[in-house]
VOBA-1610 file (N, C-alpha, C; in pm, whole numbers, padded with zeros to 5 digits, always signed):
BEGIN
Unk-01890-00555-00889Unk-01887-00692-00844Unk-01742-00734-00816Unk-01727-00861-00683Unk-01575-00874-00668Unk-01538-00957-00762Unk-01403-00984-00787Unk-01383-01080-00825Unk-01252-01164-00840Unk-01265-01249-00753Unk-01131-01252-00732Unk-01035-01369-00845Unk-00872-01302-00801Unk-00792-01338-00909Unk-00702-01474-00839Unk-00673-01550-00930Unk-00590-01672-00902Unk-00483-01701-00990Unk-00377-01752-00982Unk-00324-01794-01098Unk-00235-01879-00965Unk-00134-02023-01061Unk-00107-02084-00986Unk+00071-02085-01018Unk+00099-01972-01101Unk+00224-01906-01127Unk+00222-01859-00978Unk+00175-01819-00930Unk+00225-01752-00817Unk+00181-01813-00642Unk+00238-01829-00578Unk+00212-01893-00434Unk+00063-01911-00412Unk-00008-02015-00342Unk-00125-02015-00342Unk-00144-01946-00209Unk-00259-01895-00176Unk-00254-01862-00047Unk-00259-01937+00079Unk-00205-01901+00189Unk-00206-02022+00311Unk-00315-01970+00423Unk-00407-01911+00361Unk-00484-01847+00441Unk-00598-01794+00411Unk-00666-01745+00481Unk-00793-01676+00457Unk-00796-01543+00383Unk-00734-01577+00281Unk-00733-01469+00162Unk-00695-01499+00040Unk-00681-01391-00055Unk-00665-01445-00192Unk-00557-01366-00261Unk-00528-01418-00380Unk-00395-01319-00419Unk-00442-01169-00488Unk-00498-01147-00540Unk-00574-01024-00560Unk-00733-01013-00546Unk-00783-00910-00537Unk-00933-00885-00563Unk-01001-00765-00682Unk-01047-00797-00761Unk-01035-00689-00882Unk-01212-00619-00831Unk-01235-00484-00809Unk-01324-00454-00768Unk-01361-00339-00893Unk-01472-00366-00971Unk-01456-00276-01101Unk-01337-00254-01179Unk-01224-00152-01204Unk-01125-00148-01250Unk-01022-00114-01183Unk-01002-00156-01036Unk-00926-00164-00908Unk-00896-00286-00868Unk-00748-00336-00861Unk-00712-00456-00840Unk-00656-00397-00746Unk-00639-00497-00625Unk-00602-00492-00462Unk-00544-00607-00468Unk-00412-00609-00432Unk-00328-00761-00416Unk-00291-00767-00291Unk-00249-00911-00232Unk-00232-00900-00105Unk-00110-00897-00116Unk-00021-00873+00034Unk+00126-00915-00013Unk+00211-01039-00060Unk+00303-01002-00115Unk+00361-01157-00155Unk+00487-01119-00075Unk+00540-01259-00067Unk+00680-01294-00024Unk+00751-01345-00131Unk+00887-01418-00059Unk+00958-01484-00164Unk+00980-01628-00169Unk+00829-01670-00181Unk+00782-01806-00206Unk+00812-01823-00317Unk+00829-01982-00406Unk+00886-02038-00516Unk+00696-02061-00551Unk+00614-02057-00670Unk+00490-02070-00636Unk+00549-02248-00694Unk+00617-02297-00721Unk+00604-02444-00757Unk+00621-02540-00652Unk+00741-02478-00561Unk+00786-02572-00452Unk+00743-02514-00337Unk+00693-02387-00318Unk+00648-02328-00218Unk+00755-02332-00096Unk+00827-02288-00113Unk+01009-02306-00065Unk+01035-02152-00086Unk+01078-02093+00033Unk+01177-02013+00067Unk+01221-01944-00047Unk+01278-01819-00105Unk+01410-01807-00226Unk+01466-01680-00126Unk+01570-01725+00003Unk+01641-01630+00079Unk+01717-01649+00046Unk+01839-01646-00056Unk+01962-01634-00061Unk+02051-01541-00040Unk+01983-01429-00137Unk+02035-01288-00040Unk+01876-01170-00088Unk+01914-01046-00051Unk+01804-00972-00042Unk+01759-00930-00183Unk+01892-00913-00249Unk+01812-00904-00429Unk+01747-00985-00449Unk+01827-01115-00479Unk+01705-01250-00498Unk+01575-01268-00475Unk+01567-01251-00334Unk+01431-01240-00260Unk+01345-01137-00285Unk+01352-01018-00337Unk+01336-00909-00397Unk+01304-00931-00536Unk+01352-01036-00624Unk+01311-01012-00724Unk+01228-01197-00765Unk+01211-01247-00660Unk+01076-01320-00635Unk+00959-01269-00634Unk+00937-01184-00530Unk+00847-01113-00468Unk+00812-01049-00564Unk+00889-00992-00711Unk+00804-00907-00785Unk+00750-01001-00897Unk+00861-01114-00922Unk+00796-01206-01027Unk+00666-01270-00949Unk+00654-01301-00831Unk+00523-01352-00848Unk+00416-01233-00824Unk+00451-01076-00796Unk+00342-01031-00818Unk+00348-00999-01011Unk+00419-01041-01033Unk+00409-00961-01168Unk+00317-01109-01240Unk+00339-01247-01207Unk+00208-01349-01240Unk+00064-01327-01182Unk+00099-01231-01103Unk-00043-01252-01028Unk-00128-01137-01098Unk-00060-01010-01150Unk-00075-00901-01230Unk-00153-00984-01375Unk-00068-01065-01436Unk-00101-01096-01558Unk-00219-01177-01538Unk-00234-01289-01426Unk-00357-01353-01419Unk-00505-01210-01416Unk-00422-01112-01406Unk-00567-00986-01383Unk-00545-00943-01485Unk-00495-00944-01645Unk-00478-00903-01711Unk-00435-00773-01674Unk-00325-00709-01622Unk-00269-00589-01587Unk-00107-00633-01605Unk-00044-00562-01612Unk+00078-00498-01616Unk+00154-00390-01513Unk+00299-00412-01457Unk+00315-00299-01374Unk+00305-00138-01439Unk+00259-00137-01554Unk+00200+00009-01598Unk+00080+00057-01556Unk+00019-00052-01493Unk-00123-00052-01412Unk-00097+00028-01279Unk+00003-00018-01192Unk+00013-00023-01097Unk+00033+00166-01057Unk-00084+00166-00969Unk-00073+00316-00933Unk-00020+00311-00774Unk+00005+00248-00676Unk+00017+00249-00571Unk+00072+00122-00497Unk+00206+00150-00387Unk+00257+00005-00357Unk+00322+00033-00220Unk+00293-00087-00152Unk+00355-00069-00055Unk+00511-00184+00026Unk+00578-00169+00062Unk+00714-00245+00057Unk+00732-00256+00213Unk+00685-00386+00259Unk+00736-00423+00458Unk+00837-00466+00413Unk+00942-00424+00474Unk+01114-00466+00520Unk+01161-00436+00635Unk+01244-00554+00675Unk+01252-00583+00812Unk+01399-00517+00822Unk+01455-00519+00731Unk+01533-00405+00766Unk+01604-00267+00636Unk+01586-00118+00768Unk+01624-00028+00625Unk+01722-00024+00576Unk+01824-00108+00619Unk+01958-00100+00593Unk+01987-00180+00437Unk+01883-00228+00420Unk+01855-00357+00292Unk+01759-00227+00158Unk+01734-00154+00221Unk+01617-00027+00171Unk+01670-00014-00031Unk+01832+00025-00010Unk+01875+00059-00156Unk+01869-00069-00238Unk+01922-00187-00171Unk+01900-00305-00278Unk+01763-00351-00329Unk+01697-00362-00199Unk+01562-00377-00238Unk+01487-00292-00325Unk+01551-00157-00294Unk+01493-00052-00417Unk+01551-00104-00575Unk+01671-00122-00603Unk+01741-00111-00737Unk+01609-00218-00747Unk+01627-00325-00740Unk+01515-00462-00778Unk+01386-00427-00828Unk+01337-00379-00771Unk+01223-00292-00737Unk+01198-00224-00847Unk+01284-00140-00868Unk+01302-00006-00985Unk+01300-00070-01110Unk+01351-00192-01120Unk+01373-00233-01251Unk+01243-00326-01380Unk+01125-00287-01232Unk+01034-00330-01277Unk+00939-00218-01308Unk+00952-00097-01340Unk+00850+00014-01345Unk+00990+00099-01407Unk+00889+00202-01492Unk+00914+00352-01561Unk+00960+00433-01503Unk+01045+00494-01464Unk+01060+00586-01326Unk+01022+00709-01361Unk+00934+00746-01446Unk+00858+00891-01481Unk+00728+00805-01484Unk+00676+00693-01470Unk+00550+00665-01450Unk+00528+00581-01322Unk+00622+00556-01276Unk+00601+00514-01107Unk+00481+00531-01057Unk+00478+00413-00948Unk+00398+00425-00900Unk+00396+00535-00738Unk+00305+00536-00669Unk+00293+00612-00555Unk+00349+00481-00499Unk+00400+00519-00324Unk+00485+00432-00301Unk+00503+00432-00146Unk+00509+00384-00079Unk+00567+00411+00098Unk+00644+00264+00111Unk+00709+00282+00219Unk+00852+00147+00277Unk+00813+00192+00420Unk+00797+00078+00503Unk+00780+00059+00595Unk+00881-00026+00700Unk+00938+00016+00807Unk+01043-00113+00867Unk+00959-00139+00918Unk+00920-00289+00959Unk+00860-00355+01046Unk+00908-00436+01130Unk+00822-00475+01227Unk+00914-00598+01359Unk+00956-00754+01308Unk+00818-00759+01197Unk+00855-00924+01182Unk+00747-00914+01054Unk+00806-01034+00963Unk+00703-01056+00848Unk+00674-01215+00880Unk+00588-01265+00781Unk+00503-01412+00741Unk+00649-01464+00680Unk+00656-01619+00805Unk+00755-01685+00732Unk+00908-01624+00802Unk+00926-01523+00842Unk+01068-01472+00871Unk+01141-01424+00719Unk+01037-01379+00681Unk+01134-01303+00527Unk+01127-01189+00524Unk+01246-01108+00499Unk+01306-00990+00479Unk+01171-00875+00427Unk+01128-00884+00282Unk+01078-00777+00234Unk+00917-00882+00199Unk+00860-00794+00187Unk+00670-00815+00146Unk+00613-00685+00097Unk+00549-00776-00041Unk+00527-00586-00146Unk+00392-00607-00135Unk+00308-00527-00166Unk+00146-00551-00207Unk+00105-00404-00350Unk+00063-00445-00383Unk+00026-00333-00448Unk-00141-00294-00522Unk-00131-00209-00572Unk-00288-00144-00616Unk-00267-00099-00759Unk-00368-00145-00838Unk-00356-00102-01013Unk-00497-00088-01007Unk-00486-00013-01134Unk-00624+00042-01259Unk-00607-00025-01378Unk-00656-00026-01412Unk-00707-00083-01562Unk-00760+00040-01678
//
């Protein structure tokens, strides 16, 4: 059965979707940006910053699923540019085990939601 996850720690959605979907013991999140989930405001200051939005609100949206990034088996990272690739990684890294990592791909893309730099999504077990 689906079931989907909410919490209001983290950006609400502006769209025809939801922030995760827990399908048996498979959570599917959509991507996040580096929305403020209170003021729903921008946090571009520079690319770490924005980088480590993007994981705090997936990391609320994790806990509203009762999961943890020890859950997380699979993730994916749109960035608009690779030249930003190592910072966005250190950020990144500092939220996971690096002998229990997750599976992983980075993608450059043409353009994201909003005009922001990086957008993560990821996939956990329970």
């Amino acid at each position: 059965m689906k079931k989907i996850i909410f919490t209001d720690k983290a950006p609400a959605p502006i769209g025809p979707y939801n922030q995760a979907v827990l399908i048996g013991n498979t959570l599917y999140t959509s991507g996040q940006i580096a929305l403020n989930p209170t003021t729903m405001e921008l946090v571009l200051d520079d690319i770490e910053t924005e980088t480590k939005q993007v994981m705090e609100n997936m990391k609320a949206v994790l806990e509203a699923a009762q999961m943890t990034f020890d859950n997380i088996v699979k993730t994916t990272i749109f960035i608009m540019d690779m030249n930003d690739f190592a910072k966005i990684n250190s950020v990144y890294a500092s939220y996971f085990d690096e002998k229990t990592a997750p599976a992983r791909e980075t993608v450059q893309v043409a353009g994201l939601p909003k005009g922001v730099n990086v957008e993560i999504s990821m996939v956990g077990v329970m």
